[in-house]
LUMSEZA-477920 format. One record per residue (C-alpha): x, y, z; residue number from 1; residue in one letter. Coordinates in nm, 2 decimals, always signed. Layout:
N
X,Y,Z,NUM,A
...
//
This chain:
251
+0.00,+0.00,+0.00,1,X
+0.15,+0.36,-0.10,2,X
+0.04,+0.60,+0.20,3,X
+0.04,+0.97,+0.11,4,X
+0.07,+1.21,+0.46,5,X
+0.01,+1.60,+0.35,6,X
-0.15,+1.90,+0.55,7,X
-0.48,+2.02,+0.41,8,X
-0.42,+2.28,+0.11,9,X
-0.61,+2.52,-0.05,10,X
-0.68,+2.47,-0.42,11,X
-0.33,+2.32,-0.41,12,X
-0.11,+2.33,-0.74,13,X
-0.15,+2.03,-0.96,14,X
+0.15,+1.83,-0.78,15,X
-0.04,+1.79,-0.46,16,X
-0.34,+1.61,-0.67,17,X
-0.02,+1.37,-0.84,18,X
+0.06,+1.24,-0.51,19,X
-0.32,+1.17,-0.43,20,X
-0.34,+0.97,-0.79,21,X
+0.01,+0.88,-0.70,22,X
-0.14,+0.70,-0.33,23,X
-0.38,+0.40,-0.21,24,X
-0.38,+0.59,+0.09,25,X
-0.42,+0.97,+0.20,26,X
-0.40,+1.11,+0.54,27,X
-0.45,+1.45,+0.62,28,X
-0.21,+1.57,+0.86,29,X
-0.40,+1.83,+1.04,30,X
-0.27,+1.82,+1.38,31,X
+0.07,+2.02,+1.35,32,X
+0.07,+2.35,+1.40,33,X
-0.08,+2.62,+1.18,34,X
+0.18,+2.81,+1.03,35,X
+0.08,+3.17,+0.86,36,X
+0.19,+3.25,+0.49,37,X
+0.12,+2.87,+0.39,38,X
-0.07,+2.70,+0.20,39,X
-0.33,+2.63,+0.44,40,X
-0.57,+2.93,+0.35,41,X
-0.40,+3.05,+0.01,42,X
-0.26,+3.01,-0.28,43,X
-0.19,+3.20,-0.60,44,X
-0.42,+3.23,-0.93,45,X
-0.28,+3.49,-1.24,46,X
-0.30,+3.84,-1.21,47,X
-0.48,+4.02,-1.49,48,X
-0.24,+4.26,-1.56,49,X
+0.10,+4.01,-1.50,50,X
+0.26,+3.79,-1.28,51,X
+0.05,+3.61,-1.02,52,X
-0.20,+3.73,-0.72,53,X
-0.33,+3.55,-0.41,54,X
-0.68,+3.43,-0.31,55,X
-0.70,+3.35,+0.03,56,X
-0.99,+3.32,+0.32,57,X
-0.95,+3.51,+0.59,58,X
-0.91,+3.33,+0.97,59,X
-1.03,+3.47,+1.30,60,X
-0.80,+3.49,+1.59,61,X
-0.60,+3.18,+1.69,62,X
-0.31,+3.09,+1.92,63,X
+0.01,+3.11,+1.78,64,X
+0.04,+2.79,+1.90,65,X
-0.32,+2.63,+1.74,66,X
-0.26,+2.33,+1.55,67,X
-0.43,+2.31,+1.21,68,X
-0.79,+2.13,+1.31,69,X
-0.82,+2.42,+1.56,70,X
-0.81,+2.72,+1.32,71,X
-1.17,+2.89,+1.23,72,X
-1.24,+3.08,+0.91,73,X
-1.33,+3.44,+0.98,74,X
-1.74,+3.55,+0.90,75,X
-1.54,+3.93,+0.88,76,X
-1.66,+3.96,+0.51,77,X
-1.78,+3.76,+0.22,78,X
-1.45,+3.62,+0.13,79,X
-1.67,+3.30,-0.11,80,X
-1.75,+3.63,-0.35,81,X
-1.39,+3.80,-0.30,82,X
-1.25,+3.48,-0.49,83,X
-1.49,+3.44,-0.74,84,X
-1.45,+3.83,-0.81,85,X
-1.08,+3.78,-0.83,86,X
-1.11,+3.51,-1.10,87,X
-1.38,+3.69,-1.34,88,X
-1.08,+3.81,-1.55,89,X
-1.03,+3.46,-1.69,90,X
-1.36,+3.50,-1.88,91,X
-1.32,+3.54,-2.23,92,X
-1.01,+3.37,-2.25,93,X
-0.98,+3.06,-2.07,94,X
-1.19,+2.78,-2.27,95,X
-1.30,+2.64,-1.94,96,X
-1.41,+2.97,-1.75,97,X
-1.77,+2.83,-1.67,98,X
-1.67,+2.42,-1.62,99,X
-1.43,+2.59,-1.33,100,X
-1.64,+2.85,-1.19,101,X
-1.92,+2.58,-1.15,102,X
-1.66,+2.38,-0.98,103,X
-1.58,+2.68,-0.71,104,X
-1.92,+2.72,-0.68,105,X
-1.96,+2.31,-0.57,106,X
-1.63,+2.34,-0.34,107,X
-1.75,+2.68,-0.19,108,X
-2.12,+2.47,-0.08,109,X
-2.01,+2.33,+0.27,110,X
-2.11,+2.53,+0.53,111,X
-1.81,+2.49,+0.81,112,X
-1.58,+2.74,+0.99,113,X
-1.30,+2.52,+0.99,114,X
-1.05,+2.59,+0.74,115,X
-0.90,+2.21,+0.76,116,X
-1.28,+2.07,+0.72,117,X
-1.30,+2.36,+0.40,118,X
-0.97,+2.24,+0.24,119,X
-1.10,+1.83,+0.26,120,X
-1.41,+1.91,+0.10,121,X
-1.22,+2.13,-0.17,122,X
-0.99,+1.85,-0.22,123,X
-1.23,+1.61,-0.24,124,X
-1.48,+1.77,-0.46,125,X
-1.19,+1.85,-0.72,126,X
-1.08,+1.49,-0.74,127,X
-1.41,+1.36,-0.78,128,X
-1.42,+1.67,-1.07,129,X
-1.07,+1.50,-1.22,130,X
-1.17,+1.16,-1.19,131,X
-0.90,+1.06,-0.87,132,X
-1.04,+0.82,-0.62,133,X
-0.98,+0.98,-0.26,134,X
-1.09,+0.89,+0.03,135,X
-0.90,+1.11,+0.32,136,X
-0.87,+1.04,+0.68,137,X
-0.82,+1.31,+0.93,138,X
-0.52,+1.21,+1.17,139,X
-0.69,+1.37,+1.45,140,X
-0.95,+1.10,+1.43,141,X
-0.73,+0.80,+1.37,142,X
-0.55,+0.75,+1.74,143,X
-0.27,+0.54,+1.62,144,X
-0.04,+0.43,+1.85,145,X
+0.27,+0.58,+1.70,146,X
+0.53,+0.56,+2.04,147,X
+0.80,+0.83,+2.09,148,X
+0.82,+1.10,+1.83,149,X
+1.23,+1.25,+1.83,150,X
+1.17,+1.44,+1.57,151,X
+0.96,+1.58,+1.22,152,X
+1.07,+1.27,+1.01,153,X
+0.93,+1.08,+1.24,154,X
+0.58,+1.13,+1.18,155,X
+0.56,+0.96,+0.84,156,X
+0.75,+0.70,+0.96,157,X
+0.57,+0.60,+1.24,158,X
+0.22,+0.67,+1.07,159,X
+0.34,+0.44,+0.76,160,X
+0.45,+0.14,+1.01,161,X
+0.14,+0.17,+1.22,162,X
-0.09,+0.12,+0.90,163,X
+0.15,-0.18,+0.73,164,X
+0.22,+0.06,+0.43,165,X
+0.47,-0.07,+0.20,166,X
+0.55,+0.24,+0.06,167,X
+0.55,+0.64,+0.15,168,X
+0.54,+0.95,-0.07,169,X
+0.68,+1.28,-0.05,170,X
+0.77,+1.59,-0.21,171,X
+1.10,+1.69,-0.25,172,X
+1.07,+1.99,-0.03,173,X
+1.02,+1.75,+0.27,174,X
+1.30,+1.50,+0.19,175,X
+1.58,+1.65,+0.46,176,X
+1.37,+1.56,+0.74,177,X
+1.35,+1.20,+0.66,178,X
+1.64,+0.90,+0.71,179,X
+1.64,+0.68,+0.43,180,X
+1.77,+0.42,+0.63,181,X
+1.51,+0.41,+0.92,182,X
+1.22,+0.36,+0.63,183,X
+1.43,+0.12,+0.47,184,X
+1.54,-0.09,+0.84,185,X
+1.12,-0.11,+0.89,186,X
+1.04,-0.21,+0.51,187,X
+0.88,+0.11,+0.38,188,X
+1.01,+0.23,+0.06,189,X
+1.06,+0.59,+0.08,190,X
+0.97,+0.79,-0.24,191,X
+1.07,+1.18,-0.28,192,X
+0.83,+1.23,-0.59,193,X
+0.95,+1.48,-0.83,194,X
+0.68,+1.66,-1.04,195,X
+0.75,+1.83,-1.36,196,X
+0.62,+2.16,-1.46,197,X
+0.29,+2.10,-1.63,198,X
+0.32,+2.35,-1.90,199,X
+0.01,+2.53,-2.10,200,X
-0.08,+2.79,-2.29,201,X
-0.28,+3.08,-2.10,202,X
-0.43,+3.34,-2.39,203,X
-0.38,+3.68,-2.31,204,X
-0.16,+3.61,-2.01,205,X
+0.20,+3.51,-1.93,206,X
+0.22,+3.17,-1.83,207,X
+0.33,+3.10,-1.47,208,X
+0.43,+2.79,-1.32,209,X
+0.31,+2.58,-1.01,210,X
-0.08,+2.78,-0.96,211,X
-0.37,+2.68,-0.83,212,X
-0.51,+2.40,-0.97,213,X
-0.80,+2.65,-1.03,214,X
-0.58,+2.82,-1.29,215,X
-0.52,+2.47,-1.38,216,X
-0.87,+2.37,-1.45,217,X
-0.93,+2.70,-1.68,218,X
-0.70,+2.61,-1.93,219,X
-0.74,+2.25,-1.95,220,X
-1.00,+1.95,-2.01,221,X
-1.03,+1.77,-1.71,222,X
-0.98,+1.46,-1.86,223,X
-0.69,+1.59,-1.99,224,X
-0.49,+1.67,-1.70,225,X
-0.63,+1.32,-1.61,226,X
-0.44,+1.16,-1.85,227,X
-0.12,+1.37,-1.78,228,X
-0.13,+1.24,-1.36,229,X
-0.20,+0.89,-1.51,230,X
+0.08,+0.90,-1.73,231,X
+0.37,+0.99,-1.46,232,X
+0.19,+0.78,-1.26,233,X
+0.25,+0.50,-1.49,234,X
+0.61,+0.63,-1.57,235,X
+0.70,+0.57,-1.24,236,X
+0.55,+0.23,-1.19,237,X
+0.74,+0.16,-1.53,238,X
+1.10,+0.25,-1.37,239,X
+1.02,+0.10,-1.06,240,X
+0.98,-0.28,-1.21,241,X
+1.27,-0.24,-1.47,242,X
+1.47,-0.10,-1.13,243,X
+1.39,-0.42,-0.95,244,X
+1.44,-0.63,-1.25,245,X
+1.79,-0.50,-1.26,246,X
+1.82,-0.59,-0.89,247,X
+1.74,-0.91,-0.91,248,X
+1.96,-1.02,-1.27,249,X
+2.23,-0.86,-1.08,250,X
+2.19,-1.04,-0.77,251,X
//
């Protein structure tokens, strides 16, 4: 079983939905603490004049030291219409302006003040939109019994061997906290997925790399990006058996 571990993201860029396709399993992580300028209650769409700008939804006041699952989306102001104001500039030149704003309109249905319980319906409704089987479970539910935690690796590492997962996926940004030998000593294959760019033409703008997947979703079918996940999906699975294969001729 591959297990996929990542904090709950808003609209995340297309590389968070490859580890999902990527995974058998997903756990959200939401029980570390929230950390502001992340990617918890923001991320980045295109700017209608150049460059990039953020949409975000605003929080109410929190401990600095609140972990994730604790943090409450401010009622301050209508941020639902701030968003969709803040993408009206793709009409008239993004070929999938209405398919995506229909989608925001589905993600922005749940009625919660928990930006953790926001982002998992987000997630989930824009995976059942791209056609990726997910089916999340919140850590702060789960009570496994993990034992001593020394340090950040550990997490994974602990949450991988409690659930009998035979392999664990990453993003590069996270791969200095983990020892490759402790995942290897308990028989977990740790994989650092790399994610190319996924590169498209955006008429009328300049294209920038690694945005919302709602900037995504304007520009391209959603079977199409589909298709792309699938195929570095099956890429990897590819070098993985010819890997082994070379293992075991030269053994």
């Amino acid at each position: 079983m591959i297990l996929g571990i990542m904090q709950p993201y808003f609209f995340p860029y297309l590389g968070y939905f490859d580890l999902i396709n990527y995974s058998d399993q997903w756990i959200v992580f939401d029980t570390p603490q929230f950390i502001r300028h992340g990617w918890i209650n923001r991320n980045r769409i295109l700017h209608p004049n150049q460059g990039w700008q953020y949409v975000m939804v605003p929080l109410g006041k929190h401990s600095q030291k609140a972990a994730i699952c604790e943090v409450l989306i401010s009622s301050s102001c209508d941020w639902r219409e701030r968003i969709a104001g803040q993408l009206q500039h793709y009409r008239g030149h993004a070929p999938f302006f209405s398919q995506t704003m229909g989608l925001l309109e589905e993600c922005f249905r749940i009625e919660t003040d928990s930006i953790s319980r926001l982002d998992i319906h987000i997630l989930s409704t824009v995976c059942r939109f791209l056609g990726i089987h997910f089916q999340p479970q919140l850590f702060s539910e789960m009570n496994l019994p993990l034992g001593p935690i020394q340090s950040p690796g550990d997490w994974a590492l602990r949450i991988s061997s409690a659930l009998g997962a035979s392999e664990y996926v990453n993003p590069p940004g996270g791969e200095v906290l983990f020892d490759h030998h402790q995942f290897q000593e308990m028989g977990i294959r740790l994989a650092i997925r790399r994610f190319p760019t996924f590169v498209y033409p955006c008429r009328g703008y300049s294209f920038e790399p690694n945005l919302s997947i709602l900037d995504v979703l304007m520009w391209n079918q959603a079977g199409d990006v589909k298709t792309f996940l699938d195929n570095q999906k099956a890429s990897t699975m590819t070098n993985q058996s010819k890997n082994a294969l070379g293992e075991n001729n030269g053994a």
